[in-house]
N, C-alpha and C positions, 0 to 999 in steps of 0.2 A: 386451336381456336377456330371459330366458324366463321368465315368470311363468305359476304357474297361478293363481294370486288376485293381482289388486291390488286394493287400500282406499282408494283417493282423495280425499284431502281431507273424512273422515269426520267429521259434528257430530251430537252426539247430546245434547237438552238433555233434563232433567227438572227442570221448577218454575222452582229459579235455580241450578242445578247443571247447567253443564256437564261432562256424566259423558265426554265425546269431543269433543274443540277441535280438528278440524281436522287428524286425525291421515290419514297414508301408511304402511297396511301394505301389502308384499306379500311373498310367499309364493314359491321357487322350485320346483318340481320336483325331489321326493328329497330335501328337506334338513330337516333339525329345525331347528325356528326357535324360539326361544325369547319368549317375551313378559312383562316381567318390570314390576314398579312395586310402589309403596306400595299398602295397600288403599285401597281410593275412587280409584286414580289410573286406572280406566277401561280395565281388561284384558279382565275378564269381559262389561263393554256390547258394546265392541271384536267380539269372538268370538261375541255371542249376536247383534248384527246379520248378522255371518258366514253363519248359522246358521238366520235368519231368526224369532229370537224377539220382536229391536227392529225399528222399519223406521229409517234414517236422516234425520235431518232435513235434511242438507247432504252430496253426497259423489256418489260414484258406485263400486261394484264388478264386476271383470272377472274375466271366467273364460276362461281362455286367449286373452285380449288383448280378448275379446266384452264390451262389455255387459251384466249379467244385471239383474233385476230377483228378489228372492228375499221374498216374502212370506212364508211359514213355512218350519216346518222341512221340510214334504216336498218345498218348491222348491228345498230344501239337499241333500237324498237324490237329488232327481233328477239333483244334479250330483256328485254323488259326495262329498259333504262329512256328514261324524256329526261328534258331539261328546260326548264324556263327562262331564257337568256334577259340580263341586265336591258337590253334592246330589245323585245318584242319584236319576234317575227313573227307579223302578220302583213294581213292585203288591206289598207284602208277605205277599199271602194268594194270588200265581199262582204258576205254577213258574218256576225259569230258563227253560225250553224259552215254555211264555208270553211269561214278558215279551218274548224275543230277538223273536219272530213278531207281536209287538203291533200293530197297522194294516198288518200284511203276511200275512194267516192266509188259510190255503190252507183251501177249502171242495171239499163236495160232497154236490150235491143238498141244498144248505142248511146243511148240517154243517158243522162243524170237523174238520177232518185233521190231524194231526199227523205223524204218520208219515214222509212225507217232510220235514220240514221238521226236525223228530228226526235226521235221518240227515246233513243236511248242518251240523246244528250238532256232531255229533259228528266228521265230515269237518272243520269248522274248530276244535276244540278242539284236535284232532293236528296240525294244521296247525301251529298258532299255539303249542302247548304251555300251554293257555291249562285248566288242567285243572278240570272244574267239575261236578256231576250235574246232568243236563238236566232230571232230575225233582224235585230237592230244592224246596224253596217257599224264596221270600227271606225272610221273615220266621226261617229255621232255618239260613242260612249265615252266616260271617261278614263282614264288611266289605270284607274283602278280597276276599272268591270275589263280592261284591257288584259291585265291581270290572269282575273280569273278565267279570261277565253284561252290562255296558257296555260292553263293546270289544267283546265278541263281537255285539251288537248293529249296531253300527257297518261290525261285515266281515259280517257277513249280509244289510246294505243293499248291499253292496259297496264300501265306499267309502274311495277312492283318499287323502281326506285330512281326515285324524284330528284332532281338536280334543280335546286334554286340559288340563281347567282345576283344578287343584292336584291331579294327580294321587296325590304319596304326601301328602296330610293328614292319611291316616285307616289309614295302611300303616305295618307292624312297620318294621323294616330289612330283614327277612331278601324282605316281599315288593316294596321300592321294588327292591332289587337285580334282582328278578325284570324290573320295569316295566319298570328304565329296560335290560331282554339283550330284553325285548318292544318296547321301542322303537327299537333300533338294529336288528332284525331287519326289521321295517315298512319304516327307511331302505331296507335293502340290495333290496328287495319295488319300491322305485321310488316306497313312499308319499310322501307330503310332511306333515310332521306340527306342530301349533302347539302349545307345551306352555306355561302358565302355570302360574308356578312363585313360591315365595317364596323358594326351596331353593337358592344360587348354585351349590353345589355340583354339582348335578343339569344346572345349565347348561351349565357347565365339563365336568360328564361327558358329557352326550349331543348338545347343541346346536352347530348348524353356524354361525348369529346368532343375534343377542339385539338384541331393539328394545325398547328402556327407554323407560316412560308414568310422567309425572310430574303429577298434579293434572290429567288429563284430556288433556295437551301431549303430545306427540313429542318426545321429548329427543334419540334418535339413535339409528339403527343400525348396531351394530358384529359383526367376524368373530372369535366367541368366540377364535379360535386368538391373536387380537393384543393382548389383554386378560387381567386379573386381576381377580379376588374385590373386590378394593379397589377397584377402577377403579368395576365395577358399581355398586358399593354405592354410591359416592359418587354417579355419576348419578342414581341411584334417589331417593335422599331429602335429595342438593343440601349434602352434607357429609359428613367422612370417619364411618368407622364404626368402633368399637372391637369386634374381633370377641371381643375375650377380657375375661373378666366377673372382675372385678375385686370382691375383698370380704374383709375383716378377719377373723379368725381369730374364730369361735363364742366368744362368751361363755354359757355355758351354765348355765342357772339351775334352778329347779325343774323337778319333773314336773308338764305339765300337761295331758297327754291318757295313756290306759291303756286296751289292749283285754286283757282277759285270755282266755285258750282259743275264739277267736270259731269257731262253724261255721255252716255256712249249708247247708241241704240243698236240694237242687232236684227238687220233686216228679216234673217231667217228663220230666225225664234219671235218675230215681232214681240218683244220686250224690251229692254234697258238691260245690258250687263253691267252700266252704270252708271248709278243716280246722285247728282247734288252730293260728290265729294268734293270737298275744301281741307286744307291743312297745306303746313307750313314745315318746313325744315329749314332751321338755323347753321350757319357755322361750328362746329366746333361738337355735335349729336349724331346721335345715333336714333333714329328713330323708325320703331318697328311697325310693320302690317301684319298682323296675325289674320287668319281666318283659314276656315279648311276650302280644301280645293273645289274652284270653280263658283267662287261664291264673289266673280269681278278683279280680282287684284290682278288677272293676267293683262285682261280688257286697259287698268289703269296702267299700267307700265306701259303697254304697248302704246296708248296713247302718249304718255311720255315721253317716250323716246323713237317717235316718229314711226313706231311701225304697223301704226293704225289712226287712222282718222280720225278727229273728233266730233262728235255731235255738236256740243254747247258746253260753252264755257272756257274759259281761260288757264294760259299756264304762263307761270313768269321762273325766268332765274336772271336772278343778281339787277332785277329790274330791270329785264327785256323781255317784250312780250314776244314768246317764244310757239306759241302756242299752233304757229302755220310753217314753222320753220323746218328744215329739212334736216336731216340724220347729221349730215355733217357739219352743217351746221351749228348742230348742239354740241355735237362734239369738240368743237373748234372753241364754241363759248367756256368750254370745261367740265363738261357733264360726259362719265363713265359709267358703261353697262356692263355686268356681268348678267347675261342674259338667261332666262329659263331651263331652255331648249339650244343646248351645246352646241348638237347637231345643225340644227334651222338654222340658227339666229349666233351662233359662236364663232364660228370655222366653216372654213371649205375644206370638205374632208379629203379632195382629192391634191391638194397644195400643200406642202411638206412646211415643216412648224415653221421655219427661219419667215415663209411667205405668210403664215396666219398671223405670225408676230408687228407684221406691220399691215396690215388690212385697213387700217385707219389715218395711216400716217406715211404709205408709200409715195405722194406727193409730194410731200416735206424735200429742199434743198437736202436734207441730212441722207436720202435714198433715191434720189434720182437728180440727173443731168442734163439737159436738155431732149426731155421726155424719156430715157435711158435711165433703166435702174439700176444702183452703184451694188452688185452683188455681194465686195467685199466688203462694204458697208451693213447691209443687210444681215448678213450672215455674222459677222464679230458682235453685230447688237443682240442675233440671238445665241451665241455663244454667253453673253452676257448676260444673258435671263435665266437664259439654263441652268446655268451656275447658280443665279441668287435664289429662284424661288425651287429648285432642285427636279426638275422635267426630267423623268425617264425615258427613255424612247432606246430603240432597236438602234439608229441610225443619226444619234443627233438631230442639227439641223434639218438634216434631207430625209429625214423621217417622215413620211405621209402622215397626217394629222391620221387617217382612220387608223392606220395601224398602230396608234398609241391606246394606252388603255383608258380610260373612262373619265379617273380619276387623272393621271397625266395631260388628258383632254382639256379638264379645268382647270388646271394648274397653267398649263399657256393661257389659259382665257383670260386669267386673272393677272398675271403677270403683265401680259399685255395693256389689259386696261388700267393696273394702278401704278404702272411703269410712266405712261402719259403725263401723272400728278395732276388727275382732275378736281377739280374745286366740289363737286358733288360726285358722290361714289352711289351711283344704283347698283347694289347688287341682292341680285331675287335666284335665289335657292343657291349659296354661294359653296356650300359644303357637300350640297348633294354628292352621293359615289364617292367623297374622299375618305381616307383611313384618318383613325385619330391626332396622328404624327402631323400630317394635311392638315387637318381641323383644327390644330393648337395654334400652326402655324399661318394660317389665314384669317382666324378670330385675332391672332395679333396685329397684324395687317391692316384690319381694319377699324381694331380701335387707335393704332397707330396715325391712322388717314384722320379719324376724328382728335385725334391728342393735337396734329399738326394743322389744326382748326379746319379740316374739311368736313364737310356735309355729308351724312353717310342716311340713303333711305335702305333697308332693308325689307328684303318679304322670303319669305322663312316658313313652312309646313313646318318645323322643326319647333315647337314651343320653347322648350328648352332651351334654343339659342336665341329665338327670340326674345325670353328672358332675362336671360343672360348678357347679353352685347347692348339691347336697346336701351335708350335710355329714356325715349318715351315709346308706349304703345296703344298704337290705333288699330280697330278691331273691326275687319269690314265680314260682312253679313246680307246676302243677296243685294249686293253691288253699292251698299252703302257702309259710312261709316258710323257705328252704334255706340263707339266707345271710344274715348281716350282716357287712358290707365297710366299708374309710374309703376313701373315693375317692380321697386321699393315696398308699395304700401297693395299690391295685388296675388293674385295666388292663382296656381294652373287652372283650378277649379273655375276661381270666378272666370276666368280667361276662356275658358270651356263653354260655361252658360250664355256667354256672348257670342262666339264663333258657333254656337248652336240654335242661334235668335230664344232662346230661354230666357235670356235677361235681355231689356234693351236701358241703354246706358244716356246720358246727356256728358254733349261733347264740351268738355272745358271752353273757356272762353280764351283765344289766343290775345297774348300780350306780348 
């Protein structure tokens, strides 16, 4: 058989976590291989000793039947191997044209050159269709053209075989459609491409095999064409999966959250990111934000939950004008965030989980004594979490939040904030980066929080769960609201035409 990478017999320990037990990948020439598991089951370690980020403890890797030995990444580069990590590495104050040329910059007489180096990244954006300004700065694009300054990274090194690890986590729909006509394009180029994915879908769409990592093991590799959705799933996390989300019909009680006329102006774009939103969430609902990214829903939560300013207009819960109020104080009234941005706005990454677990409550008499905090206290609560909502980590408790994976990252976030038992549950991109197993068990969660009459707003790139969980859905569209829908009597399509300003909608009248 023709391999251009094999992975033999790969162990890779950290502390008492075996993060890689022994696992056989390899790689053929020209195919999408897919690489698929639970979070913490050892996808990302897998691919970043690839890569040359880990070195292996146990194993050996071949590059066209050869032996190699790959200390960093540019012993990766030299064999033709990039990767585009689930985190973007980039510099948010260089330009695209920067970051692509970063330890590859063409000099003279001391200097920086650009210019040619300019000409061939605009020679690979026509290439690749891959469309991006050479000169915009990262910090002013969005996620997605974020994206593409990483692959184009990747073909600027030259390199034959592409490592994408959750490529659409952070992608609309309209741009994963994009990825996965950019990946089957790669194929036909001769690439050979690795894609880790949580997305079965994306498998089924673009992958030639799929090798399922369970808890660090090798479970098997199969030829996507001989297999289904179910089969996977069940490998993955060792029992069947219910893909359709099941839950009782809204008992709907009072009103307990109210924005009335919100606008938010943005000094630096002189515009509005947002104009004359109002809506209401009830006790006892779920109610969704749909629209593609950057089109204000960031702008409205962050006003919400105190981590941006309002222009004009009002916000109430439970009939407190809450609208000037401070972080912790919303929090105190009973309002829970599960925030965007993990990293920003979730965790301190350098404060080990048992410390993330109380970030909002280490005041509390239940974790501190006269200004002394009760560490055995601390610590049994997060032994307590760990347990219910299943947090992997290297080290438990004293596990540094960075060093958890992605999807483990959210799973404290989440635990944390619905542990609290807040009367309103914000949570905005709540499934991002988790595996199916994650997803089943957080969509229950939180119709759980709405069964037990809580207030649940949701905002969601994810159509499909925004269909699915909500039980009403508001459709915002450069910074307003266009539409309220019941996801009963609506369809993705129409849901499409609105989050694309195609159709504009008249907002029900609230009662």
């Amino acid at each position: 058989m023709d391999y251009v990478i094999e992975m033999l017999n790969i162990t890779k320990i950290f502390g008492t976590l075996r993060a890689n037990d022994d696992i056989t990948f390899q790689l053929k020439k020209g195919e999408v291989h897919a690489l698929v598991g639970e979070n913490g089951a050892g996808k990302s370690t897998l691919m970043s000793i690839l890569f040359g980020l880990y070195q292996p403890d146990l194993g050996e890797i071949r590059y066209n039947s050869n032996p190699v030995l790959i200390h960093n990444p540019n012993d990766a580069n030299r064999l033709k191997i990039g990767m585009v990590h689930q985190h973007f590495k980039l510099v948010d104050i260089f330009t695209v044209t920067e970051n692509i040329i970063l330890g590859m910059e063409d000099t003279k007489n001391g200097f920086l050159t650009l210019e040619n180096s300019r000409k061939r990244i605009l020679a690979l954006r026509e290439q690749y269709k891959l469309f991006v300004d050479p000169d915009a700065y990262i910090k002013d694009i969005s996620v997605g053209m974020q994206q593409r300054v990483e692959i184009l990274k990747m073909l600027y090194r030259d390199a034959d075989i592409l490592i994408f690890d959750e490529p659409t986590a952070v992608l609309t729909p309209q741009e994963i459609d994009e990825l996965m006509n950019t990946i089957k394009n790669f194929k036909k180029e001769g690439k050979s491409i690795v894609i880790i994915t949580h997305k079965l879908s994306e498998v089924m769409a673009v992958a030639d095999r799929c090798t399922v990592l369970r808890k660090g093991k090798c479970i098997g590799t199969v030829e996507v064409k001989d297999v289904n959705v179910d089969i996977l799933a069940e490998m993955m996390v060792g029992r069947k999966i219910s893909f359709d989300i099941e839950k009782k019909p809204a008992v709907i009680k009072d009103e307990i959250f109210r924005a009335d006329n919100i606008n938010v102006f943005n000094h630096e774009k002189n515009k509005y990111d947002v104009q004359e939103v109002s809506f209401k969430v009830n006790s006892g609902e779920i109610v969704g934000i749909a629209g593609i990214e950057g089109n204000g829903q960031t702008e409205l939560i962050n006003v919400i939950t105190g981590l941006k300013n309002i222009t004009s207009g009002k916000i109430f819960f439970k009939n407190h004008d809450i609208t000037h109020a401070s972080i912790r104080k919303k929090l105190e009234l009973g309002i829970g965030h599960i925030p965007e941005d993990r990293h920003k706005h979730g965790l301190v990454l350098d404060f080990n989980l048992a410390e993330n677990l109380i970030l909002q409550s280490y005041y509390l008499p239940q974790f501190q004594k006269y200004g002394l905090l009760q560490k055995n206290e601390i610590y049994r609560h997060s032994e307590n979490l760990i347990t219910r909502y299943d947090i992997r980590t290297g080290s438990g408790s004293i596990s540094k939040a960075r060093s958890m994976s992605g999807g483990n990252q959210q799973k404290a976030i989440i635990a944390r904030e619905i542990s609290r038992d807040p009367e309103l549950l914000i949570a905005v991109q709540p499934t991002r980066g988790l595996d199916i197993g994650a997803i089943e068990y957080i969509h229950d969660k939180i119709i759980e929080e709405r069964d037990n009459g809580k207030g649940v707003l949701l905002i969601s790139l994810e159509l499909d769960e925004t269909m699915n969980l909500s039980d009403r859905i508001l459709v915002m569209f450069e910074g307003r609201i266009v539409a309220e829908l019941d996801p009963k009597k609506t369809s993705f399509q129409e849901i499409g035409l609105y989050m694309s300003g195609s159709k504009k909608g008249v907002i029900a009248d609230e009662t």
